[in-house]
C-alpha positions in Angstrom: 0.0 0.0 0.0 2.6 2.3 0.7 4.1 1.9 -2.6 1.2 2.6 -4.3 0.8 5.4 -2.2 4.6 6.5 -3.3 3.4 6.1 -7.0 0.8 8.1 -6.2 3.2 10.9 -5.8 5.6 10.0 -8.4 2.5 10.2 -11.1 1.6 14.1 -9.5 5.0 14.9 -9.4 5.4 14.2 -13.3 7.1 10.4 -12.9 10.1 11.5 -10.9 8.9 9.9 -7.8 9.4 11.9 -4.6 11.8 9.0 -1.8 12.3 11.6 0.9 11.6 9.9 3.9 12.0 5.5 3.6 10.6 2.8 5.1 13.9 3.2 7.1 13.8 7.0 8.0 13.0 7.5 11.6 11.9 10.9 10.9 8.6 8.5 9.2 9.1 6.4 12.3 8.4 9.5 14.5 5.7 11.1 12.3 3.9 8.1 12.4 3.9 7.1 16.2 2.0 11.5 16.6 -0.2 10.6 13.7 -1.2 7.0 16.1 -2.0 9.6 19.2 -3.8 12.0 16.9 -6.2 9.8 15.0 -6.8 7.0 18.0 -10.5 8.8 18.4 -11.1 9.8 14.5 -9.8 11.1 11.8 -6.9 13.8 11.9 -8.7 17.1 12.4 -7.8 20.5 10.9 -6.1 21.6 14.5 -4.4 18.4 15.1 -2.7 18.3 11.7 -1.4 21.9 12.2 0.1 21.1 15.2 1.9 18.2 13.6 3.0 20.0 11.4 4.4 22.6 13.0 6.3 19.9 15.4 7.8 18.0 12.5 9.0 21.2 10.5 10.3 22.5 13.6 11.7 19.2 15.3 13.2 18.2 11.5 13.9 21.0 10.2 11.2 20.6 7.0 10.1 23.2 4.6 6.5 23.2 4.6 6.3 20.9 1.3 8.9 18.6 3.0 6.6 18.6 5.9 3.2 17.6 3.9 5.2 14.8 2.2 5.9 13.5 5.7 2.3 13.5 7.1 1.0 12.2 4.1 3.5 9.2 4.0 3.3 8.7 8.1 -0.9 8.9 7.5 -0.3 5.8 5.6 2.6 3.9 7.6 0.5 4.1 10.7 -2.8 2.8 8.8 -0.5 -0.4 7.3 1.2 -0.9 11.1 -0.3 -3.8 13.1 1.8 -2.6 16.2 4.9 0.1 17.6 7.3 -2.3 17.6 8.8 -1.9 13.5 8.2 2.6 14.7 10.0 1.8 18.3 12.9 -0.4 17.0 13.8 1.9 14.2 13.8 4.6 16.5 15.9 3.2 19.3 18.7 2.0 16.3 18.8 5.9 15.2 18.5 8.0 18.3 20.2 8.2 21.7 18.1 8.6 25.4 17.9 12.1 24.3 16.6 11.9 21.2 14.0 9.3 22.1 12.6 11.2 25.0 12.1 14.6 22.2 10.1 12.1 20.5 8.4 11.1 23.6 7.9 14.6 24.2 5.9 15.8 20.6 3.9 12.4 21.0 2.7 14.4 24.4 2.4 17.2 22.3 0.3 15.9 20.2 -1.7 14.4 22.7 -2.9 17.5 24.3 -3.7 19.4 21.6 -7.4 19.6 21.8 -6.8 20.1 25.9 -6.9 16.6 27.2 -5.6 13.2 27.5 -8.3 10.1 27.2 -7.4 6.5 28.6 -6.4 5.6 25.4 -4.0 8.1 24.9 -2.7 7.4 28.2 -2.0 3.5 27.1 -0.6 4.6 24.1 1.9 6.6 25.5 2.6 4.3 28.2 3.6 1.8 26.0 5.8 3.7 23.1 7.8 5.0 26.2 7.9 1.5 27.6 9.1 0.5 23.8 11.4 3.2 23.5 13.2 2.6 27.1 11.8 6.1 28.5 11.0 4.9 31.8 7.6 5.9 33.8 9.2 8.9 35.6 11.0 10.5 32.8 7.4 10.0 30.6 5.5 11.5 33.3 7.9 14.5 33.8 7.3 15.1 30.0 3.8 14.6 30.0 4.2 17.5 33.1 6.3 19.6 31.1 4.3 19.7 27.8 1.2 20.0 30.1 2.4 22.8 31.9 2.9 24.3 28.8 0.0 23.9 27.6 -1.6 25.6 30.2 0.4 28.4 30.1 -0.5 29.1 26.4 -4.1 28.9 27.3 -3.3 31.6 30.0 -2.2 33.8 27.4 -4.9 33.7 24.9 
């Protein structure tokens, strides 16, 4: 499906088909573990997909098309996914403790972006941080953080 999907692009983009982010990239990896927590009650709404977007330009460094191609291919790797495990392992191969817990961190992000967190979103996040060997304090510190923030930017509006 994904190839198709990758054809898909290749045939808008005048046959020179478009291999930014692989099966392999964990930038997709990422993308596609915030596009789980964002769709896990629906579709991914107007507000949610800005937010993702804005936390994969700016955590990537994308230009906005960049960005687009990424949602668009992570969209599809999370619908062909029957678990975290291929997203998690890819992840722990390319990043260090640091880099994991960022990731950890815009999955938070993304889970509080219409205000709350639902049991759901609480086991998912439990066990991508289990997955990604962010243990339980270090996950809830960063579910503290981003909520905190989140707060205080609805302070300010």
């Amino acid at each position: 499906m994904l190839k198709e999907i990758r054809s898909f692009f290749s045939d808008l983009t005048g046959g020179k088909e478009a291999d930014h982010f692989q099966d392999n990239d964990y930038r997709l990896a990422a993308a596609a573990l915030m596009v789980h927590v964002a769709t896990l009650e629906g579709e991914l709404s107007p507000a949610s997909r800005g937010k993702l977007h804005a936390l994969l330009k700016s955590g990537f460094e994308l230009s906005d098309a960049l960005t687009g191609e990424l949602i668009d291919v992570a969209v599809a790797a999370d619908h062909e996914a029957i678990d975290f495990y291929h997203f998690t392992s890819l992840l722990n191969r390319a990043l260090n403790e640091a880099g994991r817990q960022r990731i950890v961190e815009m999955m938070w992000e993304m889970v509080y972006t219409d205000g709350r967190v639902s049991e759901f979103e609480e086991n998912v996040m439990w066990r991508v941080s289990d997955l990604l060997g962010i243990s339980a304090r270090e996950r809830i510190e960063l579910r503290r953080q981003v909520a905190g923030e989140q707060s205080e930017t609805a302070d300010d509006a």
